[in-house]
C-alpha positions as CSV (number, residue, x, y, z in Angstrom):
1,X,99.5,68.1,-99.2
2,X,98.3,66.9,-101.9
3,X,94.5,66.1,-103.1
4,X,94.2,63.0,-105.2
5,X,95.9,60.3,-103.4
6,X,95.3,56.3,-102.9
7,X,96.9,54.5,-100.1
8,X,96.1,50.7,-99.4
9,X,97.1,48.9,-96.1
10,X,96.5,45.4,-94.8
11,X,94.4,44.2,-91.7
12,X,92.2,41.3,-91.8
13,X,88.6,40.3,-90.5
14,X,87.9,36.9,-88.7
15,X,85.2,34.3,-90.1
16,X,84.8,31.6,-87.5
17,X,88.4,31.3,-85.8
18,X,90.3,31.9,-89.2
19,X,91.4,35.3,-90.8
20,X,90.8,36.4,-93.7
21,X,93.2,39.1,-95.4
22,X,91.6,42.7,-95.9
23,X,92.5,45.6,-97.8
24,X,92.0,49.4,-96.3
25,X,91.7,51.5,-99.7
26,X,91.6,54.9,-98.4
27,X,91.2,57.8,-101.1
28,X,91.3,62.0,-100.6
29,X,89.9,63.5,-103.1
30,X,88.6,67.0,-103.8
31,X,85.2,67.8,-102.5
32,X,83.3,68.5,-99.7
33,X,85.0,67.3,-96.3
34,X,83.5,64.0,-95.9
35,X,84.0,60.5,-94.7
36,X,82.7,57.4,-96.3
37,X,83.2,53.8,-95.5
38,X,82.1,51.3,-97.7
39,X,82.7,46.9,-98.1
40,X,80.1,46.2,-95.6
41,X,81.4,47.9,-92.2
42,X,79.2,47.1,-89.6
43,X,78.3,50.0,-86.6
44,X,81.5,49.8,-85.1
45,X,83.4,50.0,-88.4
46,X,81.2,52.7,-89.2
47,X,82.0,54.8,-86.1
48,X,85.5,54.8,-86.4
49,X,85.4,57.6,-88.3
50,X,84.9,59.9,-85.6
51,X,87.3,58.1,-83.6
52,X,89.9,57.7,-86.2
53,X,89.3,61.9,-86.6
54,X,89.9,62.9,-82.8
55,X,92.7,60.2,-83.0
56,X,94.9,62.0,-85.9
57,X,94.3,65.5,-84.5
58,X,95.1,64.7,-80.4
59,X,98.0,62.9,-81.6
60,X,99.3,65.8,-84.0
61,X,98.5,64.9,-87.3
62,X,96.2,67.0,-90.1
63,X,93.2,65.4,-90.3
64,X,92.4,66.4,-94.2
65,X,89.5,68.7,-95.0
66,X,88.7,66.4,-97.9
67,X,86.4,64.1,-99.4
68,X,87.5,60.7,-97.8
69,X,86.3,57.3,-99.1
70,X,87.7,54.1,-97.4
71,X,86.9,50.7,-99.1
72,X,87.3,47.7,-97.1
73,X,87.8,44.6,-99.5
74,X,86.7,42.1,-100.4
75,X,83.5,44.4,-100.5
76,X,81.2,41.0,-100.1
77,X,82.6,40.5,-96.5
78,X,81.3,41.8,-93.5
79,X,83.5,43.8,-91.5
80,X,83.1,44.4,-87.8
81,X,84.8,45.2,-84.5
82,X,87.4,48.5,-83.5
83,X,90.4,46.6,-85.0
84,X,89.9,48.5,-88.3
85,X,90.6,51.4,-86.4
86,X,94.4,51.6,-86.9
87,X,94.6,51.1,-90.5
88,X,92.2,53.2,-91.1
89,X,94.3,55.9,-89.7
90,X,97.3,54.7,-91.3
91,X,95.4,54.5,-94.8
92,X,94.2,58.2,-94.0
93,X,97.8,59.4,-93.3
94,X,99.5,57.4,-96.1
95,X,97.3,59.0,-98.6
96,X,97.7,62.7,-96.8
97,X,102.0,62.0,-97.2
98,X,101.8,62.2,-93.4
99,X,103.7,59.0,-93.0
100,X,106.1,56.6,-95.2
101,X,104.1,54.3,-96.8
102,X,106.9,52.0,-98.4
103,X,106.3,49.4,-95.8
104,X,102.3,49.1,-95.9
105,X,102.5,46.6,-98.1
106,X,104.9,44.0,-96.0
107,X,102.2,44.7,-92.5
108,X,98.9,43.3,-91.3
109,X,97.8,46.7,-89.0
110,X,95.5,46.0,-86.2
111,X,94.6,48.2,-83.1
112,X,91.2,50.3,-82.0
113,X,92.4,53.8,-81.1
114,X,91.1,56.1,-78.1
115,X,90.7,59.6,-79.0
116,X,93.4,60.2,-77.7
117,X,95.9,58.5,-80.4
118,X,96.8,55.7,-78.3
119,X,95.7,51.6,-79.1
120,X,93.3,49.9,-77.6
121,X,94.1,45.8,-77.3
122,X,91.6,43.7,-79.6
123,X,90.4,40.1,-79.8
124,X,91.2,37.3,-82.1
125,X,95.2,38.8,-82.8
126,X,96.2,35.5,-82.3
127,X,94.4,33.7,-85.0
128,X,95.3,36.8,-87.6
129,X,99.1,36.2,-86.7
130,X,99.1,32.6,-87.9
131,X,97.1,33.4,-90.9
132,X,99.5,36.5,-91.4
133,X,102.4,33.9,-91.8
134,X,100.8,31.8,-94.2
135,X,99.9,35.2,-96.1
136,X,103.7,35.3,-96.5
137,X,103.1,38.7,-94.7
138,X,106.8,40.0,-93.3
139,X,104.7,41.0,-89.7
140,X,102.4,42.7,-87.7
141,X,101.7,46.1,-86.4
142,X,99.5,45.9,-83.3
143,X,98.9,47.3,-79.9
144,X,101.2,47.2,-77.2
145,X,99.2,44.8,-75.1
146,X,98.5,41.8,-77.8
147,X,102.1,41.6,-79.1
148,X,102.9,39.0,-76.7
149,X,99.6,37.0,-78.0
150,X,101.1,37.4,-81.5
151,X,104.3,37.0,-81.1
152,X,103.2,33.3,-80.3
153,X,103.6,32.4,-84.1
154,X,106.8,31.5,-84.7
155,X,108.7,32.9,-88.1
156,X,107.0,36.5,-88.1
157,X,107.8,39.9,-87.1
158,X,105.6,41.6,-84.5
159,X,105.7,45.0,-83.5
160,X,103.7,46.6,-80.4
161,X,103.1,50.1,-80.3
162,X,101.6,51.8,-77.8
163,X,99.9,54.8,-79.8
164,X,99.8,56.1,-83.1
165,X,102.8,58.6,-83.0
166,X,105.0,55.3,-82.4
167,X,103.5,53.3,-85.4
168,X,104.1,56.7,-87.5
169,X,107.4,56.7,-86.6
170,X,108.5,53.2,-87.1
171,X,107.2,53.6,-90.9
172,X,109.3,56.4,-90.9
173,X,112.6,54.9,-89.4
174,X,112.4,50.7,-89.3
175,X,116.0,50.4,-88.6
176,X,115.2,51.7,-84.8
177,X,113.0,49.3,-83.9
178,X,113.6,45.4,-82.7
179,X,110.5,42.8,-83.5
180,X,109.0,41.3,-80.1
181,X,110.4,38.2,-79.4
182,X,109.3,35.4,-77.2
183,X,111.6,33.6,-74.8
184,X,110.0,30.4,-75.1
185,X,108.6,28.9,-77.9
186,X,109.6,25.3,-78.1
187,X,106.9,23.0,-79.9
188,X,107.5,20.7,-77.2
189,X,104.0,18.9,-74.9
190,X,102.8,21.6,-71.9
191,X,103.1,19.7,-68.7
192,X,101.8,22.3,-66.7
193,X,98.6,20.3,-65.6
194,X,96.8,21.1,-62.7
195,X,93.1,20.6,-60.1
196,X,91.4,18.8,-58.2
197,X,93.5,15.5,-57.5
198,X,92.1,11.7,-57.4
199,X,94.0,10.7,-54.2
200,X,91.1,12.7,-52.4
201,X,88.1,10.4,-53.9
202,X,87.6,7.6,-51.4
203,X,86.1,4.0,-52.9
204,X,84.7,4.1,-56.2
205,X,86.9,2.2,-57.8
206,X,84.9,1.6,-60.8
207,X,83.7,4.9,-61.3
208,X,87.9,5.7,-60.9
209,X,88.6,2.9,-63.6
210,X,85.9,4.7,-66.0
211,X,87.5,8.0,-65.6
212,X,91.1,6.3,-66.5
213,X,89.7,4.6,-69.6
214,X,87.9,7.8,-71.1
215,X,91.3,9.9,-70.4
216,X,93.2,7.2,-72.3
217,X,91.0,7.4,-75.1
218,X,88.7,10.3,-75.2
219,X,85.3,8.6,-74.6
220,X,82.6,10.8,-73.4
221,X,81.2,9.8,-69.9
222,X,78.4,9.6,-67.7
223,X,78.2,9.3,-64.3
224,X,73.9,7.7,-62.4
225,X,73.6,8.0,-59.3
226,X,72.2,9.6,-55.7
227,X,73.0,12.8,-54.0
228,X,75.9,12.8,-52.3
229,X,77.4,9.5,-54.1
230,X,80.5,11.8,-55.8
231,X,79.4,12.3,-59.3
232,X,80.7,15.9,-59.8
233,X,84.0,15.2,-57.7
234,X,84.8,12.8,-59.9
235,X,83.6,14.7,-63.0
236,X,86.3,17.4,-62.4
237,X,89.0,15.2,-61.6
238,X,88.8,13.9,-65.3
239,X,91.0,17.4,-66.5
240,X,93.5,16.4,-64.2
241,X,94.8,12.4,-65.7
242,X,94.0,13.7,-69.1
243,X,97.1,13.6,-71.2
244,X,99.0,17.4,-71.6
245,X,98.2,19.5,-74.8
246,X,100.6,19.5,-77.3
247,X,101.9,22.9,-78.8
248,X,99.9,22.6,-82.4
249,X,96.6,21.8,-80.1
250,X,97.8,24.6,-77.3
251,X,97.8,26.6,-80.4
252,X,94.5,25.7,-81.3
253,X,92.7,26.2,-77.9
254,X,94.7,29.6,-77.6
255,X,93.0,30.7,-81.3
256,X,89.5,30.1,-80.2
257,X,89.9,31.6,-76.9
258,X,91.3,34.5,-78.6
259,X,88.5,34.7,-81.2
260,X,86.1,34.8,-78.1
261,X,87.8,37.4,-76.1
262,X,88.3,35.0,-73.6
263,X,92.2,34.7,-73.8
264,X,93.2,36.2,-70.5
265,X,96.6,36.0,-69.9
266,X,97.7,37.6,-73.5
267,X,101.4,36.4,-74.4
268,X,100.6,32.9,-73.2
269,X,99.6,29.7,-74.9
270,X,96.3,27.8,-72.7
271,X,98.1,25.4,-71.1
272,X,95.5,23.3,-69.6
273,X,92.9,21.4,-71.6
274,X,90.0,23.6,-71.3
275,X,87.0,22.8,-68.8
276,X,83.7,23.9,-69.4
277,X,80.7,23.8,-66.9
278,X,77.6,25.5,-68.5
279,X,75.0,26.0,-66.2
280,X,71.2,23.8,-67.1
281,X,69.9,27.0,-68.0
282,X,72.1,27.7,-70.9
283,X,70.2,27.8,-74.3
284,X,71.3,25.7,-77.4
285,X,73.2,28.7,-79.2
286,X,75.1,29.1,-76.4
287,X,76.3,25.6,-76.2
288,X,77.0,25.2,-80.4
289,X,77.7,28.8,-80.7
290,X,75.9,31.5,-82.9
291,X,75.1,34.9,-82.9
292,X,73.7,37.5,-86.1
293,X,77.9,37.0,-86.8
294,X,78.8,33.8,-84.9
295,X,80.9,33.2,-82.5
296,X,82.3,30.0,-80.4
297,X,80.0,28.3,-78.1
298,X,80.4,26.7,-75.2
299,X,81.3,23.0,-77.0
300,X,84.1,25.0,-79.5
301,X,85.4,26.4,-75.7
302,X,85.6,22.4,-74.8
303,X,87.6,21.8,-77.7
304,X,90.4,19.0,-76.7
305,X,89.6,19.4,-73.1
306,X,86.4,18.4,-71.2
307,X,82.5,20.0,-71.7
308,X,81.0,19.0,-68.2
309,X,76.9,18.8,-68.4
310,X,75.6,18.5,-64.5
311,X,72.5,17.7,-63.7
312,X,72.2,16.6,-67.5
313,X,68.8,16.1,-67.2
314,X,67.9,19.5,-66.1
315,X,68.8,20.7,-69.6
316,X,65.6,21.4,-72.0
317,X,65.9,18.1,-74.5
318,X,66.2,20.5,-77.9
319,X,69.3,22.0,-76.4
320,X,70.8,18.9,-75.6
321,X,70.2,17.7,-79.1
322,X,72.3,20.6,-80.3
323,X,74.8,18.1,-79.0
324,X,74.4,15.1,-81.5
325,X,76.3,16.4,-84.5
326,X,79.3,17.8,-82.7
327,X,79.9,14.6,-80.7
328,X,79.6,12.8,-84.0
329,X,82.0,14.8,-86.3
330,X,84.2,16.8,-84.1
331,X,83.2,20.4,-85.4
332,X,80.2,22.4,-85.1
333,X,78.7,24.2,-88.3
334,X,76.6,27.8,-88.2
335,X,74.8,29.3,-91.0
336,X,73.4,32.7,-90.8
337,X,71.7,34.9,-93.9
338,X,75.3,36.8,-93.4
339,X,77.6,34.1,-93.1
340,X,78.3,30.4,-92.3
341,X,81.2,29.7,-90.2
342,X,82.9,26.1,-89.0
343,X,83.9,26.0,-85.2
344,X,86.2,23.0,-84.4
345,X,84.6,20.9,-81.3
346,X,86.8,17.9,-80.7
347,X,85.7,17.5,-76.9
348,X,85.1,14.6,-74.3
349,X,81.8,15.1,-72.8
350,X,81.2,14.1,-68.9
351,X,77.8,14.1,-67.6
352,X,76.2,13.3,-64.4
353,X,72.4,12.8,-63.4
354,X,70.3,11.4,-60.4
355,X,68.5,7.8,-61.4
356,X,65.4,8.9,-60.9
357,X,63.3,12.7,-60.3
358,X,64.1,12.1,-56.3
359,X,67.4,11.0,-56.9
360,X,67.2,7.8,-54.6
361,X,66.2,5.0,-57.3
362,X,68.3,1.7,-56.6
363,X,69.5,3.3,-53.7
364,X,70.5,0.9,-50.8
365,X,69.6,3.2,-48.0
366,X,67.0,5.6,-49.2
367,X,63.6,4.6,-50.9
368,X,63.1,6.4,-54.0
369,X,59.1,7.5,-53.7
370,X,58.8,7.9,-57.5
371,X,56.3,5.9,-60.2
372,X,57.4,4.0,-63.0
373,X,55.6,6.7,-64.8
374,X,57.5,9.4,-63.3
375,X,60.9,7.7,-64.1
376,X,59.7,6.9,-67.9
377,X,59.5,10.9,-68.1
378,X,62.5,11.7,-66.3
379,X,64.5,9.5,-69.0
380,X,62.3,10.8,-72.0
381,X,64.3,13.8,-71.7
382,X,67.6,12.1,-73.1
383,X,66.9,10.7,-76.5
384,X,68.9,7.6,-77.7
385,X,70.8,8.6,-80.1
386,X,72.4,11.1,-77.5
387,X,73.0,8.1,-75.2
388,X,74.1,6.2,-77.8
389,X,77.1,8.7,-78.4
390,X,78.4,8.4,-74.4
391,X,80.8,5.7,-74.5
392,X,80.8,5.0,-70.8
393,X,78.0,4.8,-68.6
394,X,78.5,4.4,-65.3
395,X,76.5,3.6,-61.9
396,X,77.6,5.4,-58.5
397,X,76.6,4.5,-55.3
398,X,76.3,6.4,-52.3
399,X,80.0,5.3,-50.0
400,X,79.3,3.1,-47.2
401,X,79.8,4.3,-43.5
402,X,83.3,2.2,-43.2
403,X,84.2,3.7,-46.3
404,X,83.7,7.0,-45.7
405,X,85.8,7.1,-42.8
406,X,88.9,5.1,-44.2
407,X,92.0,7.1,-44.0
408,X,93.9,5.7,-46.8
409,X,94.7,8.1,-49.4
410,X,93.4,7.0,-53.3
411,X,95.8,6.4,-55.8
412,X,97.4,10.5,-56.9
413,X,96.1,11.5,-60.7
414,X,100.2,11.5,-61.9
415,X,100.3,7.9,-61.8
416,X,96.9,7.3,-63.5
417,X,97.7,10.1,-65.7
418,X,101.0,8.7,-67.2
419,X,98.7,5.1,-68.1
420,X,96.6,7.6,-70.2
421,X,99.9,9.0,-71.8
422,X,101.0,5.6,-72.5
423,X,97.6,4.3,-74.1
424,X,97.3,7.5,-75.9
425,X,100.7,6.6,-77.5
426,X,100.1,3.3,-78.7
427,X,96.7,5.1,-80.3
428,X,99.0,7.7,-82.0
429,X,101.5,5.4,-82.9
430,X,98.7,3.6,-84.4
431,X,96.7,6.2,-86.4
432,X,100.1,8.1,-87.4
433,X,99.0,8.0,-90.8
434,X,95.4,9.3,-90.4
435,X,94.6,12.7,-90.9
436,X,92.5,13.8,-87.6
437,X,92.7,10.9,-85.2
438,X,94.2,11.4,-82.6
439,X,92.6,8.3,-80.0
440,X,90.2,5.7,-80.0
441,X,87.4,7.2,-79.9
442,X,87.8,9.3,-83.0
443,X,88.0,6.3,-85.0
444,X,85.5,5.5,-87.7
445,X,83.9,2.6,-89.6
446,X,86.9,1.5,-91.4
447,X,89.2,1.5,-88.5
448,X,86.9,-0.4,-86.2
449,X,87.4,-2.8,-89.3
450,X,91.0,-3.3,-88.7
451,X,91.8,-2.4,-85.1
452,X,89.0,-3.7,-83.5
453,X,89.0,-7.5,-84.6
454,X,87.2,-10.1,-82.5
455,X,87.7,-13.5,-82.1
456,X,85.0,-16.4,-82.6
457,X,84.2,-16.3,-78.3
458,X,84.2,-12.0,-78.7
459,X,82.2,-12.1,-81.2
460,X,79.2,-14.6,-79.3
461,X,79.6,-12.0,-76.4
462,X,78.5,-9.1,-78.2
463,X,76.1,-11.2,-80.0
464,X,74.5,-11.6,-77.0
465,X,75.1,-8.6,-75.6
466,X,73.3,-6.6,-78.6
467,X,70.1,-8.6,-78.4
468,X,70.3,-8.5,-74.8
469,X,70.4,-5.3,-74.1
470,X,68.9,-4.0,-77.9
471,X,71.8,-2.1,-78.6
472,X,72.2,0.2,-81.9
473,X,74.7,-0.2,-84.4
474,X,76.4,2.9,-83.1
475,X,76.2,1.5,-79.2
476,X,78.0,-1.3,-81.3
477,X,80.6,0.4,-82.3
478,X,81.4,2.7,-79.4
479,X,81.6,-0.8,-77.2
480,X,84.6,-1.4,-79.7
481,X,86.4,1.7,-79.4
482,X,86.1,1.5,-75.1
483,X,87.3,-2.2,-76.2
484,X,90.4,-1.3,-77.9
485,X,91.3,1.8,-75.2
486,X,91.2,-1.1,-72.4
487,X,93.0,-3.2,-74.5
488,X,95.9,-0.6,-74.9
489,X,95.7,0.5,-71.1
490,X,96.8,-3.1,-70.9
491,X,99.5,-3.1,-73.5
492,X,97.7,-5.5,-75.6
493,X,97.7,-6.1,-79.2
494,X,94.3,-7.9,-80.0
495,X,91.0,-6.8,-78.0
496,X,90.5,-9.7,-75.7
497,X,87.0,-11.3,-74.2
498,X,87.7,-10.2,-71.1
499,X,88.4,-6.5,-72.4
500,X,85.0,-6.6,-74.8
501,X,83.3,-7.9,-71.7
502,X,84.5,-4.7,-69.0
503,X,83.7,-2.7,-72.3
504,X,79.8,-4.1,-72.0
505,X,79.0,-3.7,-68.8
506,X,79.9,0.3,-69.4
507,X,76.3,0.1,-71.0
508,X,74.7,0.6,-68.0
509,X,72.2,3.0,-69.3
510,X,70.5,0.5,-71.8
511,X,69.7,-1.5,-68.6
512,X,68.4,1.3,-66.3
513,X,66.1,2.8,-68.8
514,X,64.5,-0.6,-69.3
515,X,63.4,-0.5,-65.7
């Protein structure tokens, strides 16, 4: 063995849900036997060296009685988590002559080891494999259990090992060993959609036509109403007529999930648009995100599926204004001393809340025993900018007694589901050229402008409908988008009256609050 050797091998480190390429220098020298990790490590990084030492000796390698120093670059990057693990040891037995190291360069190397030699699965592989092809990086080298995770990532080479002796071997002898391949990996729209279905809500047919035009085209939702009138069975039947991820968004969830930890079934794409339910309790970094080195949040979970906010005015008012700048730009942003980071948050919000602090205001059957003052308060807690961003706001009543015990069956969630699909075509058809819209209600200033047109008689409605009601400029505009959305559930060209008009009266909020 030799004593001045330098051996570098590739891993990478994850800021926000992307990867960024890292080198493992690893250096024996002459000395006193010694390890010393350097380029930021954090305590994990920083313990590895014991586990990296009863790693090499359990599995039959010389650890070397040298000085060791490992720099992790780029040095101004913080570096955390076991992954480092694996090429640590690889770096270690490279520059030993343990092991072959004529294919370091061509390998991303990721893995925490047990003392034992053999790897540990990590998070966030699936994110470091796409970033690895872009790298121009011939593959991966990670544990056994993530390589069906990476091996999502079509056009790269991804071996799984199960411990250390097997990645020391296939440096050694390549030719022996097949990359892990997929059996399926068509970039083709996930139908597997499934839940609660809309054939078991009975009545509320307007509440039902609200939950068809924010699936069509992505409007975030709001549901008034008693105890007991079906808010939050209606809520969760929203995941089920939404339209089916494609791959490059499946892709996307599936990264942010991994980045989380929360990727369960590793090898698989998420198939089904993600549904979030925080509880009222949950604080704002929770919601957005954060951490000393952040990590997704609750709205960055939601992203292209649904972030459902019950009881939405039991949450504390500063958390819910967390909410304002995601719901406007699709993406949330964290800055820490360390680090800033950008989490993508493209979601549809879908709220519900009682009228009133008793829950019975404008109900038909029960008096509601609060004061005006009392209800003044109650709505104080949502501030109008954050209504102003919920494109539907709708008013549920409790059923009455003949409905309740009507035996027809509701129209199933398929049908209503392949409307959505339909409108959300014409949308995509319409914004093919845009970069980031991807429906109606991601449209800005300048679309409104050309694909939301009125004509003389529209344009006196909403005339009077704005000084009615004292609407914003933004309630303005999101009446437009619900507009065009109704318009293209109807497989019209131009946004009629009567379109603008059912768009309107989705402004119930404006009218409830002025009581």
């Amino acid at each position: 063995m030799k004593i001045d050797m330098l051996a570098r091998v590739w891993t990478a480190a994850i800021l926000g849900i992307d990867a960024i390429k890292v080198g493992a220098e690893v250096d024996v020298s002459g000395g006193l036997p010694k390890v010393i990790i350097v380029g930021l490590p954090d305590t994990a990084v920083q313990e590895s060296r014991e586990r990296v030492k009863s790693a090499l000796k359990n599995a039959g390698f010389a650890f070397p009685t040298r000085k060791i120093i490992i720099n992790l670059t780029p040095a101004d990057l913080r570096k955390e988590g076991p992954s480092f693990d694996l090429p640590i040891a690889v770096g270690i037995l490279a520059a030993s002559e343990q092991i072959n190291p004529q294919l370091l360069g061509d390998y991303l190397f990721l893995g925490e080891l047990s003392l034992d030699g053999s790897l540990r699965s990590i998070s966030g592989v699936l994110p470091i494999a796409a970033a690895a092809k872009k790298l121009g990086m011939v593959g991966l080298i990670v544990p056994k259990d993530n390589v069906k995770e990476a091996a999502v990532v079509k056009d790269i080479s991804v071996y799984g090992f199960k411990d250390l002796q097997e990645v020391a071997d296939f440096l050694d002898r390549p030719q022996e060993y097949q990359p892990f391949q997929l059996e399926d990996k068509a970039e083709t729209p996930l139908l597997n959609i499934t839940g609660p279905d809309l054939k078991d809500v009975k009545g509320q047919s307007h509440a039902r036509r609200a939950l068809e035009i924010a699936a069509a085209g992505g409007h975030n939702l709001i549901f008034v109403g008693p105890p007991g009138s079906g808010k939050t069975m209606l809520a969760r039947r929203l995941s089920g007529i939404l339209p089916p991820l494609s791959f490059a968004e499946s892709l996307e969830v599936s990264q942010i999930h991994s980045v989380a930890g929360y990727l369960k079934n590793k090898g698989t794409l998420i198939t089904q648009r993600p549904f979030r339910n925080p509880h009222h309790s949950a604080s704002g970094p929770s919601l957005v995100g954060g951490g000393s080195y952040p990590r997704p949040g609750e709205i960055s979970l939601s992203h292209h599926g649904i972030l459902f906010l019950d009881e939405l005015t039991e949450f504390k008012r500063n958390v819910l204004e967390y909410l304002r700048q995601p719901l406007e730009d699709g993406c949330v942003s964290i800055s820490r001393t360390r680090q800033s980071v950008v989490f993508p948050a493209q979601f549809t919000l879908v709220a519900s809340t009682n009228p009133c602090p008793c829950g019975y205001f404008g109900d038909p059957i029960q008096n509601c025993t609060c004061s005006p003052r009392q209800r003044e308060q109650y709505w104080a807690k949502l501030s109008g900018p954050l209504m102003d961003r919920i494109d539907l706001q709708v008013t549920v009543s409790r059923l009455k007694p003949e409905e309740m015990i009507k035996q027809e069956i509701g129209e199933a969630s398929e049908l209503v589901r392949q409307r959505a699909i339909a409108a959300r075509n014409i949308a995509r058809d319409r914004f093919l050229n845009e970069a980031k819209i991807n429906c109606n209600a991601q449209m800005k200033s300048n679309h409104l402008r050309s694909f939301c047109q009125l004509d003389d008689r529209s344009r006196n409605l909403l005339e009077n409908a704005i000084r009615k009601l004292g609407l914003s400029l933004r309630a303005m505009d999101r009446i437009l988008k619900v507009s065009r959305t109704i318009a293209d559930l109807a497989g019209d060209q131009a946004i009629q009256t009567h379109h603008l008009a059912e768009a309107i009266q989705y402004r119930s909020l404006d009218r409830i609050q002025s009581f």
